[in-house]
C-alpha positions in Angstrom: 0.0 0.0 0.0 1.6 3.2 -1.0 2.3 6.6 1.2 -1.3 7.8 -0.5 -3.4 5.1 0.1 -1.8 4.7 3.8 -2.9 8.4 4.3 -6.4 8.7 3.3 -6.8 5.3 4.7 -5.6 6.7 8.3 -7.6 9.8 7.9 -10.7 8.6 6.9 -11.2 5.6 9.7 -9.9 6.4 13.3 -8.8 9.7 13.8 -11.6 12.1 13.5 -15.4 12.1 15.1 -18.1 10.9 14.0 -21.9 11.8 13.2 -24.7 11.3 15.2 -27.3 11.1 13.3 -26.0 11.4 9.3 -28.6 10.4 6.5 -25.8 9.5 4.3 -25.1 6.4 6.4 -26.6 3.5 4.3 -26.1 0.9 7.4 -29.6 1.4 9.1 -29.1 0.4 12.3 -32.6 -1.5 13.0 -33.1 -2.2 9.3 -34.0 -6.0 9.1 -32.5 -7.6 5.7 -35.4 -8.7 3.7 -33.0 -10.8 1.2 -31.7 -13.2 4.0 -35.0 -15.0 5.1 -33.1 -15.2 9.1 -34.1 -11.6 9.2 -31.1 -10.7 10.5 -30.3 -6.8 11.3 -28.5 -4.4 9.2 -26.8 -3.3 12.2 -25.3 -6.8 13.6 -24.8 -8.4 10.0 -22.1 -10.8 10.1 -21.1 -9.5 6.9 -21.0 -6.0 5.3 -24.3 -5.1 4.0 -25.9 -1.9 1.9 -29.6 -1.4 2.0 -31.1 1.6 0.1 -34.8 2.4 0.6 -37.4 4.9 1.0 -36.6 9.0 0.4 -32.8 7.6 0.5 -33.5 5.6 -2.5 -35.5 7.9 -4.6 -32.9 10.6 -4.4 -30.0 7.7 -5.5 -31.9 6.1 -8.3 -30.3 6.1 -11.7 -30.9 5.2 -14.6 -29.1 1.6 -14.1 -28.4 -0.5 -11.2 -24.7 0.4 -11.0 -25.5 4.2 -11.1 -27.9 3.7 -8.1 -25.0 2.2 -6.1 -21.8 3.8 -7.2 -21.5 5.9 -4.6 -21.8 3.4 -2.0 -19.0 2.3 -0.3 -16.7 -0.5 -2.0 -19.5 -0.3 -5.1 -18.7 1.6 -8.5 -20.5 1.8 -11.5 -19.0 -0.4 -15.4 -20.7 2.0 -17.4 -20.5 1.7 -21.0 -21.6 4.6 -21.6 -24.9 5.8 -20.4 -27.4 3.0 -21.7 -25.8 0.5 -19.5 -24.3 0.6 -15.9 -23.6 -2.8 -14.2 -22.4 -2.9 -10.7 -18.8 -3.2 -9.7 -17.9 -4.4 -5.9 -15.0 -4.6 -4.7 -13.7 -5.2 -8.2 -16.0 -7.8 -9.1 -18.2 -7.5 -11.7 -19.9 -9.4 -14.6 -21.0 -13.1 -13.6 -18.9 -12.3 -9.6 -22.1 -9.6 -9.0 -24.9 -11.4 -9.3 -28.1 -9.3 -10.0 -31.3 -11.3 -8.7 -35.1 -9.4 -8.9 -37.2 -10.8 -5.5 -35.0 -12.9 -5.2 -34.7 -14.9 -8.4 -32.4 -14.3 -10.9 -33.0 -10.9 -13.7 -32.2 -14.1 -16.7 -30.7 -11.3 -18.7 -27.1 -11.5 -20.1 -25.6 -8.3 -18.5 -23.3 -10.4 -16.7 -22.5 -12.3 -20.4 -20.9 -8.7 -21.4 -20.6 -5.6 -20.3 -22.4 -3.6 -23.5 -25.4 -5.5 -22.4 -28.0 -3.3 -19.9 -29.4 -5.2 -17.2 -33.2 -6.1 -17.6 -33.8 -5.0 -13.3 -35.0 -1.5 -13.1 -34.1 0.6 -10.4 -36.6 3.5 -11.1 -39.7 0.6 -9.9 -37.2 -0.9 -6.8 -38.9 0.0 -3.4 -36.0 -1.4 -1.8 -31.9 -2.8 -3.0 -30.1 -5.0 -0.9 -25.9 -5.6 -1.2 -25.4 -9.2 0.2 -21.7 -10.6 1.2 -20.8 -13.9 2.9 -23.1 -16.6 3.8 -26.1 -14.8 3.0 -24.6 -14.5 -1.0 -24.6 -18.3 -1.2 -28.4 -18.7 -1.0 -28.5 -16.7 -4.4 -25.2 -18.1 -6.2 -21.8 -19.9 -5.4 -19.4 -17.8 -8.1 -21.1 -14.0 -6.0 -17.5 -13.7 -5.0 -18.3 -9.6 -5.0 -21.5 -10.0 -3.8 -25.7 -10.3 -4.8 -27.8 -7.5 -5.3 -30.8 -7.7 -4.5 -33.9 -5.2 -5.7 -37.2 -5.8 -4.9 -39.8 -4.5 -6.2 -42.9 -6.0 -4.8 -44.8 -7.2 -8.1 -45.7 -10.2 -5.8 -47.6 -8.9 -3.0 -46.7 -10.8 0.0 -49.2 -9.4 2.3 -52.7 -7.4 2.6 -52.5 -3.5 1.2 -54.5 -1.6 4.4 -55.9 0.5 1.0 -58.2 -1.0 -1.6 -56.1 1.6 -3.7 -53.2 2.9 -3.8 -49.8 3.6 -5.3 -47.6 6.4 -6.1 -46.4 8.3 -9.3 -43.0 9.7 -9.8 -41.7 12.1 -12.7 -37.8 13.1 -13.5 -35.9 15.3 -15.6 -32.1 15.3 -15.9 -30.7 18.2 -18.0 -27.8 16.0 -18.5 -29.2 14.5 -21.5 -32.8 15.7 -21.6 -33.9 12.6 -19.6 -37.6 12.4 -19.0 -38.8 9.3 -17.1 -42.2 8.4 -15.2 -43.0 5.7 -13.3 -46.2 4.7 -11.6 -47.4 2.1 -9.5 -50.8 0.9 -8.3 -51.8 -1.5 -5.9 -54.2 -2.5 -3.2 -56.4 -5.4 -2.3 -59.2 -6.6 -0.3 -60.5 -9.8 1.3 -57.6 -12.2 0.3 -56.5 -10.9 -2.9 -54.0 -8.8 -3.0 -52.6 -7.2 -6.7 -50.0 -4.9 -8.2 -49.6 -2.9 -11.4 -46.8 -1.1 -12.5 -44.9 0.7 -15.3 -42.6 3.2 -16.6 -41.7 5.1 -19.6 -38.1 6.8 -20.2 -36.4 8.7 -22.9 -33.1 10.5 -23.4 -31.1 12.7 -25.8 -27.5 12.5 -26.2 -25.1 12.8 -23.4 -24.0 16.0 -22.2 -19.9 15.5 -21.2 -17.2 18.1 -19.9 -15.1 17.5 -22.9 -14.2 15.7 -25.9 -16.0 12.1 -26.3 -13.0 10.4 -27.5 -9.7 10.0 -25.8 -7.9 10.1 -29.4 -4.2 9.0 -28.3 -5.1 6.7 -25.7 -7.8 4.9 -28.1 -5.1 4.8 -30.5 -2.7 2.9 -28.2 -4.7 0.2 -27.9 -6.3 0.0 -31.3 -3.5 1.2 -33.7 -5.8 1.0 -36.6 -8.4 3.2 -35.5 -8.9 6.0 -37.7 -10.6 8.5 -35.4 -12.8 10.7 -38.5 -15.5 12.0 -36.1 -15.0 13.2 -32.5 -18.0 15.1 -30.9 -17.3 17.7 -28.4 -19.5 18.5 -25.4 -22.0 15.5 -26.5 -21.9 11.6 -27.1 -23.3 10.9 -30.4 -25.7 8.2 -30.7 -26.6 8.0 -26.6 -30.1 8.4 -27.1 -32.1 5.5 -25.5 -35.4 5.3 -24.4 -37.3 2.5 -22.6 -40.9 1.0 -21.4 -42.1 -1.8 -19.0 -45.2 -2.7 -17.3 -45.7 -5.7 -15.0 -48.9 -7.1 -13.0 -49.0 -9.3 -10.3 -51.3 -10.8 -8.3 -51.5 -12.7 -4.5 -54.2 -14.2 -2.5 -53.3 -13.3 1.1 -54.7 -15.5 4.3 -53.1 -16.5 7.2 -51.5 -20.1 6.3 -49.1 -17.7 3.8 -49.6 -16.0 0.4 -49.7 -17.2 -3.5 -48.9 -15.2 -6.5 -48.0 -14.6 -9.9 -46.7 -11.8 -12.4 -45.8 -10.8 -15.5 -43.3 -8.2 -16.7 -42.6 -7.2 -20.4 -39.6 -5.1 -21.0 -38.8 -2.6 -23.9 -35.0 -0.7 -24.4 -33.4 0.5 -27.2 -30.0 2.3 -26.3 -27.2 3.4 -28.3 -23.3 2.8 -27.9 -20.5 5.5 -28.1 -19.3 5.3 -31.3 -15.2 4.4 -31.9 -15.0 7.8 -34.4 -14.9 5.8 -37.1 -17.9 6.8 -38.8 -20.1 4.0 -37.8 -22.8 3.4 -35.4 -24.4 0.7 -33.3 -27.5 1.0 -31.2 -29.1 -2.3 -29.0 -32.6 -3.6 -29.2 -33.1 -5.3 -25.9 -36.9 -7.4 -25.1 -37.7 -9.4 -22.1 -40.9 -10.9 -21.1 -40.6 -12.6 -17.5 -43.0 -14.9 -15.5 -43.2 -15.6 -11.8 -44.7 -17.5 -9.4 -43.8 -17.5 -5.7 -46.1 -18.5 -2.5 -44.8 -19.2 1.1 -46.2 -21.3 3.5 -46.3 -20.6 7.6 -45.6 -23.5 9.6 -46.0 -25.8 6.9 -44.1 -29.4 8.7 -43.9 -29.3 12.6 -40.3 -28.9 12.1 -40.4 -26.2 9.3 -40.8 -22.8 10.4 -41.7 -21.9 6.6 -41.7 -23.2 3.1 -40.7 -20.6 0.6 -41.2 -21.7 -3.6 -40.3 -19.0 -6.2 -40.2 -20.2 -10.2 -39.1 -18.0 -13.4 -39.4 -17.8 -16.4 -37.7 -15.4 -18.9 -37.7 -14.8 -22.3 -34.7 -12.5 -23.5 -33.6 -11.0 -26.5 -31.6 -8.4 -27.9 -30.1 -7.4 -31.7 -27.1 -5.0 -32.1 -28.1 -2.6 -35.4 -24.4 -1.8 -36.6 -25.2 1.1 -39.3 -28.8 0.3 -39.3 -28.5 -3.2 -40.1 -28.7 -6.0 -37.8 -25.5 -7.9 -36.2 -24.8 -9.8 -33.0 -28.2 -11.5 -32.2 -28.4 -13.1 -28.6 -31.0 -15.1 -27.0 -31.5 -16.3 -23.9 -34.8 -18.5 -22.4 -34.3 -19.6 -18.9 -36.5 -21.5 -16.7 -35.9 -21.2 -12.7 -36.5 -22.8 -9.7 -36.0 -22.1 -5.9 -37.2 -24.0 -2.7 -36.9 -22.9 0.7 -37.2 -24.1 4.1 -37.0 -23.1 7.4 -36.5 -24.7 10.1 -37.8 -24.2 13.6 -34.7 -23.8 16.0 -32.8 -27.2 16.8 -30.8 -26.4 20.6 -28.8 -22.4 19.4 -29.6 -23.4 15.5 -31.9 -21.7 13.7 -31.8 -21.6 10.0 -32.5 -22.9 6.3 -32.3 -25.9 3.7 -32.8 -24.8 0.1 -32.6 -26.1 -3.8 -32.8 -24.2 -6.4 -32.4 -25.4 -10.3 -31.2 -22.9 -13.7 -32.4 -24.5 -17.0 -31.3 -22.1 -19.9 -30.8 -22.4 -23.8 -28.4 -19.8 -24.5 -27.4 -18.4 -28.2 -25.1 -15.9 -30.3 -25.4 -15.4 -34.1 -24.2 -12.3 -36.4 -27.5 -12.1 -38.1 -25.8 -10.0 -41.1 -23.3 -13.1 -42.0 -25.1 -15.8 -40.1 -21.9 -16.4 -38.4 -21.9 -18.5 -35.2 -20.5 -15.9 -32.1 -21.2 -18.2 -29.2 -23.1 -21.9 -30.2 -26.2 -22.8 -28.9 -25.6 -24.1 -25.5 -28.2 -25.7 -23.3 -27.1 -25.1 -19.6 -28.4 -27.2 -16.7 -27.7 -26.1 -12.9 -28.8 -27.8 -9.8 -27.2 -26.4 -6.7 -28.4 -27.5 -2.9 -27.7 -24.7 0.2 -27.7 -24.2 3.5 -27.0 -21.7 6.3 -27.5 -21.6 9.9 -27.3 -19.1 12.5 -26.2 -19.4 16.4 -25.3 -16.9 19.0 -22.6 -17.4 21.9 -22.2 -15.1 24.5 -21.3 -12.2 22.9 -20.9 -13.6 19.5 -23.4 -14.1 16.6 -22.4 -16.5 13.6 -23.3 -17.7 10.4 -22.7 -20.3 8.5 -23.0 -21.3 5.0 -22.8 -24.3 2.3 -23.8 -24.4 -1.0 -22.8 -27.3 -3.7 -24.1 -26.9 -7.5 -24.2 -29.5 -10.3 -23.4 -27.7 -13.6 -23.5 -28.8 -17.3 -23.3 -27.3 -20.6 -24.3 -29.0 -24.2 -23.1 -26.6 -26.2 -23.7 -27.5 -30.2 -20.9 -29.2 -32.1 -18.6 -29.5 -29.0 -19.1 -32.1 -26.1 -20.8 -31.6 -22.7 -18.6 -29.2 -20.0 -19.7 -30.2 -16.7 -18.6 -28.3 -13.4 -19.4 -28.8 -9.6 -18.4 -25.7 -7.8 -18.6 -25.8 -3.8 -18.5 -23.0 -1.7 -18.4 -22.4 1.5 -18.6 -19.1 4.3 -18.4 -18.7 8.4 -18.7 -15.5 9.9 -19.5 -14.1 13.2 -20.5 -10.7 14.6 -18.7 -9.8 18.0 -20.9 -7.1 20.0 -17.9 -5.9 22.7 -20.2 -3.5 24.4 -22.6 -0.8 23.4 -20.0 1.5 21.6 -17.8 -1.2 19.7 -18.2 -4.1 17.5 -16.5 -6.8 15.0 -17.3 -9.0 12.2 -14.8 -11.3 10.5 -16.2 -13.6 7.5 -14.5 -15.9 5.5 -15.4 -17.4 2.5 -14.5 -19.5 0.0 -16.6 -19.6 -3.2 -16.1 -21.5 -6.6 -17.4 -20.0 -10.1 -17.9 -22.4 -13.2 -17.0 -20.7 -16.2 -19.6 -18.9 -18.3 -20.4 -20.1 -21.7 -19.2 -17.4 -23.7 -16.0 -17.2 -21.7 -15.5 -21.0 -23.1 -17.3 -20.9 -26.7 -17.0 -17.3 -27.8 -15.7 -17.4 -31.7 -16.7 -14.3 -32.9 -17.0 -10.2 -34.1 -18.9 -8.8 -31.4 -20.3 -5.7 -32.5 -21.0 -3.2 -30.0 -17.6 -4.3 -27.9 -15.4 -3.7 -31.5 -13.7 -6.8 -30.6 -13.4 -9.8 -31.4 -14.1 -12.3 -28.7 -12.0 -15.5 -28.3 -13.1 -18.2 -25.6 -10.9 -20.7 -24.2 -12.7 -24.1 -23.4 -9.9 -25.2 -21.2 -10.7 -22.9 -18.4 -11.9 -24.6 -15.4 -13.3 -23.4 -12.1 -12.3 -20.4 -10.1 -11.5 -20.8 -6.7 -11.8 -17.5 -4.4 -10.5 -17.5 -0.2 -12.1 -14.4 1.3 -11.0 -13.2 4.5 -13.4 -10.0 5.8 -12.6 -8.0 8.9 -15.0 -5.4 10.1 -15.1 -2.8 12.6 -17.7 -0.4 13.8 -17.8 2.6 16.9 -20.9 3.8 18.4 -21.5 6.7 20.4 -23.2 9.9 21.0 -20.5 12.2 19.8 -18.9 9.1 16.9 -19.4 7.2 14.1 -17.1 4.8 12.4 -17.0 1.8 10.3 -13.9 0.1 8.9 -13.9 -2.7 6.7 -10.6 -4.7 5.8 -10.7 -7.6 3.1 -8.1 -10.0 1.4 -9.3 -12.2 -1.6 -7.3 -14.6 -2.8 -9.0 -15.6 -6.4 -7.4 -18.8 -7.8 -7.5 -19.9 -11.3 -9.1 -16.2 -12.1 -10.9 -15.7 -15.6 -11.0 -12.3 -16.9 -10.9 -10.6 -20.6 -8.4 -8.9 -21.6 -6.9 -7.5 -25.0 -3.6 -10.2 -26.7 -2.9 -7.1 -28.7 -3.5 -9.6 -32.1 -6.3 -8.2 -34.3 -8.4 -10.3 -36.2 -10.2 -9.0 -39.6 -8.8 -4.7 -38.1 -11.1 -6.0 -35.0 -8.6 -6.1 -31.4 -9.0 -9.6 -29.8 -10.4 -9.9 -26.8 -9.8 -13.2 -24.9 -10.4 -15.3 -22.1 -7.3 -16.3 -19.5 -7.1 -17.6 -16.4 -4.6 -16.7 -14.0 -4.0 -16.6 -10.1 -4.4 -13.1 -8.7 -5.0 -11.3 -4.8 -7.8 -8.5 -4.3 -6.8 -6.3 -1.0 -8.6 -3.3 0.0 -10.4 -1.4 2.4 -13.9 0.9 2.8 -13.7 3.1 5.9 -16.3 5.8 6.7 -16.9 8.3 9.8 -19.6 11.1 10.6 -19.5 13.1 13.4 -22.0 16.2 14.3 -21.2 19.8 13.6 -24.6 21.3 14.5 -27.9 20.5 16.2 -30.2 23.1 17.1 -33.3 24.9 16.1 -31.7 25.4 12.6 -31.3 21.7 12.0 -29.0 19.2 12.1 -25.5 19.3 10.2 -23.8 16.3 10.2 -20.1 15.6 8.0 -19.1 12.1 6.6 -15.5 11.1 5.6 -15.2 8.3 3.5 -12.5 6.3 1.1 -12.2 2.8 -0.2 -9.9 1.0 -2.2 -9.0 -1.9 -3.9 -6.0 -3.4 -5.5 -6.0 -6.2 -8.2 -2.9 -8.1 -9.0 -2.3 -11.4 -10.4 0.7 -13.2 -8.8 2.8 -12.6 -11.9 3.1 -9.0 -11.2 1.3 -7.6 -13.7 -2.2 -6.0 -13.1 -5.9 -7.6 -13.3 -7.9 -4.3 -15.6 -10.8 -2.5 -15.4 -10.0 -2.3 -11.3 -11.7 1.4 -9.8 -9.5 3.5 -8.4 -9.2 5.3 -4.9 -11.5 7.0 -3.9 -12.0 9.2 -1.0 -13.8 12.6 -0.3 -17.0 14.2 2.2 -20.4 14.7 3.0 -22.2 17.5 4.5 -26.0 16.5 5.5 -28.3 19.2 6.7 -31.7 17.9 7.8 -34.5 20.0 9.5 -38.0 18.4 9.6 -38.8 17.1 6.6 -36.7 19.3 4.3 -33.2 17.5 4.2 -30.1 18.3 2.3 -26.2 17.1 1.0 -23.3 18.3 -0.5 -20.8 15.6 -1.6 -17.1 15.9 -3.3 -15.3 12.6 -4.4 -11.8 12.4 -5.4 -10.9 9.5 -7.7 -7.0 9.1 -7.8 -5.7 8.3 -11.0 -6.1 4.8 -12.1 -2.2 3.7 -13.2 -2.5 0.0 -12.7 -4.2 -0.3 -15.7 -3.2 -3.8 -17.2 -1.8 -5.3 -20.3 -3.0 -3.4 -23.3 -5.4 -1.1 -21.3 -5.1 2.7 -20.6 -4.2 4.5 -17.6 -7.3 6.6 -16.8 -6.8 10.6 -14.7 -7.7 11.3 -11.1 -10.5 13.2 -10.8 -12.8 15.5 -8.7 -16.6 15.1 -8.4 -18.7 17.6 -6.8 -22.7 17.2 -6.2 -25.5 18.6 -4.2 -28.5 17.1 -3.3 -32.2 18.4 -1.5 -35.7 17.0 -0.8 -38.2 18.1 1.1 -41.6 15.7 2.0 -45.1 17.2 2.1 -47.2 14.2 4.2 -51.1 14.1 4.0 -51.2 16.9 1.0 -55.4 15.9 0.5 -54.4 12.3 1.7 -51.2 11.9 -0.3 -47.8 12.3 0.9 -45.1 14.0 -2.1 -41.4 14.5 -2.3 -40.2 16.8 -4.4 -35.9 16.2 -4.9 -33.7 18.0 -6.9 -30.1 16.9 -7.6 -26.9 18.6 -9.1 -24.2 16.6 -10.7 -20.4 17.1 -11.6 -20.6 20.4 -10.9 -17.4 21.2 -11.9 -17.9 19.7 -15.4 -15.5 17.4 -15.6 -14.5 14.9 -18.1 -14.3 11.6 -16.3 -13.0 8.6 -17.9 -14.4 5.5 -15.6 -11.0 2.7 -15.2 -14.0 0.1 -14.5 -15.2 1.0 -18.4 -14.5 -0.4 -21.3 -15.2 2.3 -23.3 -13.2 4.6 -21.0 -11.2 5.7 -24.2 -14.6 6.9 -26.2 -17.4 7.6 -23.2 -16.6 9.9 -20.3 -19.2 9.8 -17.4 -22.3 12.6 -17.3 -20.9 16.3 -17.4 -23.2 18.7 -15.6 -26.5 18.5 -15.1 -29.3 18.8 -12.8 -32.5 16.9 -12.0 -35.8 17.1 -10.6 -38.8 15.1 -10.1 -41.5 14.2 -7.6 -43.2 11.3 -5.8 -46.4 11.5 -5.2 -48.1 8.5 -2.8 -51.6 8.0 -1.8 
């Protein structure tokens, strides 16, 4: 760790006080996590955990999951420009996040690639969940960064106290003349229960603080690039726009609930162009089915039997120049059961099984040229975790085992049995200090396109090459929390060490195939070692309000054992937050500094240290004729600066939003 990153790291976790009361402070302390069926507490999680929700939520939304969360702590955003934002955690992205919608899995293929937008809307979420340690394996074995979770209650779970209700939200962002509206309706009576909901966005292009394209350091990379266009202030060809509706529902009693829902999905969103002339713009549709029901006290032994099934239908065309190219397809059928048990002597916990069934596919449609083969994945995984308390000390822990085959077409069956594994315990010392240590070690099969990918990929320029050697992954995660409590102090500090064997990644040979950069699949041993540190201490309280200030930093390093340096790692970060909260009217003024990102990797590009200044303000009107409204308003890079995101692949040809400011309200009745 250099003299820098010792520095921040010192100021920003021990030596100054901390807030009393700060807004900012995502850790709720008598939250309950909904996505761990325990129902354990944000505030003695055994594992770090993020929850977002309610007025916190609606000011953080964006217009992709990763936006929403990249300013959380250990969690950035792998933009590709603005149509598509996947979350990054700790480093981890892609197939290492996984994204799951109430629980079961979105079925898109945002985790395939990273041009590929994520089917789970965040502008609908009433609530988003950041999972770690034993509580990730119910969801996935190869989470190493972690699960998201955003729930959206399409399938009511219990009686509405309204036989109507529902709330309405409208946005603008002067960024790039995004409008969006979302509205949701639900109620019920007797024992039905139901849900309605929709929304409807649409942008311009991009407003940036500079030049789209990063000519010489594109060039480095891609020699034969011949850079004829290069817009200046705007992204050419961002425009998007996007519409969903879903409907669910539930009949409600008191042996448990029942429900169903559909959700048809609409977004068309276009790519930074190279400034070679041409263009490509992605034509993404999803129709999704669900079914979940939970059963009180079903067995006398069981506590509750939860059953969720999926099903999704996914497409999307890439439209190179206005004529269609990479075509993929993706129908997945899924399957989770859950039980819980009652306690057996200090257990108390959960049995599950949950089974993926998924016929996967990649075809240019312009040359009929196979990208990835038809492949026809089977997954059966069986799980486990269990909670006990000692004394002083709450633990976790978890199993999970999966059985995973692939028939792709024209090559044999790949078949993969990744176990993983977590313990982790929560130490309450007294009532101003506490510790959490979790260690985990999770195994990820490799993803088809990571084996079979053959193939000129249009809206990545590249041309993919899989490896069908690769084998499984093997991560050993070692987690080490602190957290101070007091009237006058705040602090949290969280330590981790990953040690990733066998690691798969993408990275650029520096061949080129056809002018097109090749863009492989290796595998390689590698460490992860960071930190996320945060404290907020109290500068006012009185009849003016509260003012509360938040330091903050995280970090993480990625390096394979070689030497050289895993890519697309974020970069350190570190910066404050003033809070001002009076009533209902509440307030925030945040500055990040990103350090420059030098640890690039082979055949990437270093990216500049930035500074990122935004204010925030909302203020809540309650029982306005029976409705409660927000009104928010939100200000964003400030200082207009060109930011080139090291997590992006398109770093080199789409900087992040320049200024811009937006507004909106919620109404709820």
């Amino acid at each position: 760790m250099n003299k820098k990153v010792a520095l921040v790291f010192l100021l920003s976790s021990g030596i100054a006080p901390t807030a009393y009361a700060a807004e900012e402070n995502v850790l709720e302390l008598d939250d309950v996590i909904v996505s761990e069926p325990l129902k354990e507490e944000a505030s003695e999680a055994v594992a770090p955990v993020t929850v977002l929700s309610d007025e916190e939520l609606r000011l953080k939304v964006g217009h992709s999951i990763g936006e929403t969360l990249k300013n959380e702590l250990g969690i950035t955003s792998q933009s590709f420009g603005p149509g598509v934002g996947t979350p990054v955690i700790r480093g981890q992205s892609g197939a290492r996040v996984k994204v799951v919608n109430n629980g079961i899995g979105s079925s898109d293929v945002s985790s395939i690639s990273p041009d590929h937008a994520a089917s789970v809307e965040p502008l609908l979420a009433e609530r988003i969940e950041v999972l770690r340690g034993p509580g990730s394996l119910l969801y996935s074995s190869g989470a190493i960064g972690g699960v998201v979770n955003v729930i959206d209650n399409r399938i009511p779970n219990m009686l509405p106290e309204k036989i109507i209700g529902g709330a309405l939200e409208q946005r603008f962002d002067s960024a790039a003349d995004e409008s969006s509206t979302v509205m949701k309706i639900e109620g019920g009576k007797s024992n039905l229960a139901y849900h309605l909901d929709g929304f409807y966005r649409d942008r311009n292009k991009l407003a940036i603080g500079g030049s789209a394209i990063d000519v010489k350091a594109a060039q480095d990379t891609d020699p034969t690039l011949n850079v004829v266009q290069n817009s200046k202030g705007l992204i050419d060809n961002t425009s998007a726009h996007a519409i969903s509706g879903s409907a669910g529902v539930s009949l409600v009693g008191d042996p448990g609930f029942a429900g169903i829902s559909i959700n048809r999905l609409e977004n068309n969103y276009g790519i930074a162009p190279d400034g070679s002339g041409s263009t490509t713009r992605i034509d993404l549709k999803q129709s999704k089915y669900d079914f979940k029901s939970e059963l009180k006290k079903p067995f006398y032994f069981a506590e509750s039997l939860r059953a969720k099934l999926g099903y999704t239908d996914y497409q999307h065309v890439e439209i190179a120049d206005g004529q269609p190219g990479a075509f993929f397809t993706n129908k997945t059928y899924e399957s989770r059961l859950e039980l819980s048990h009652n306690p057996i002597g200090i257990f108390r916990g959960l049995l599950g099984f949950q089974a993926v069934a998924s016929d996967f596919a990649a075809i240019d449609k312009s040359t009929n040229d196979v990208i990835v083969p038809q492949t026809q994945t089977h997954s059966y995984g069986v799980f486990a975790m269990e909670s006990f308390t000692l004394g002083a000390f709450a633990s976790q822990l978890g199993l999970r085992i999966d059985d995973i085959t692939l028939d792709p077409q024209g090559h044999s069956s790949l078949g993969y049995n990744p176990v993983s594994a977590s313990a982790s315990s929560f130490w309450q010392l007294n009532d101003s200090n506490s510790f959490n240590l979790a260690m985990t070690r999770s195994q990820r099969a490799p993803q088809v396109q990571e084996l079979l990918a053959n193939g000129y990929h249009d809206a990545t320029r590249s041309f993919e090459l899989g490896n069908i050697n690769l084998h499984e992954e093997t991560s050993y995660n070692l987690d080490l929390g602190y957290k101070f409590k007091a009237d006058w102090v705040k602090a949290q500090l969280d330590l981790f060490h990953n040690w990733a064997g066998d690691y798969i990644y993408q990275q650029r040979n520096g061949a080129f195939i056809n002018s097109a950069p090749v863009l492989e699949s290796r595998q390689a041993d590698a460490i992860f070692m960071g930190y996320e540190s945060k404290l907020v201490f109290p500068l006012l309280g009185n009849r003016n309000g509260l003012v509360d200030l938040t330091l903050f930093s995280d970090f993480t390093r990625g390096q394979f054992v070689n030497g050289a340096d895993v890519p697309r790692m974020p970069p350190l970060r570190f910066g404050f937050q003033v809070d001002h909260s009076k009533g209902l009217w509440n307030s925030n003024l945040r500055l990040t500094r990103g350090e420059a990102q030098t640890h690039a990797g082979n055949n990437d590009t270093v990216t500049a240290g930035y500074l990122l200044l935004s204010l925030g303000t909302q203020y809540q009107i309650l029982n306005l004729k029976g409705a409660d409204v927000m009104v928010f308003a939100k200000a964003n890079n400030l200082s207009n600066e060109n930011i080139r995101n090291s997590t992006s692949y398109l770093r080199n040809y789409a900087p992040e939003p320049g200024r811009g400011i937006e507004i909106g309200f919620r109404l709820s009745y």
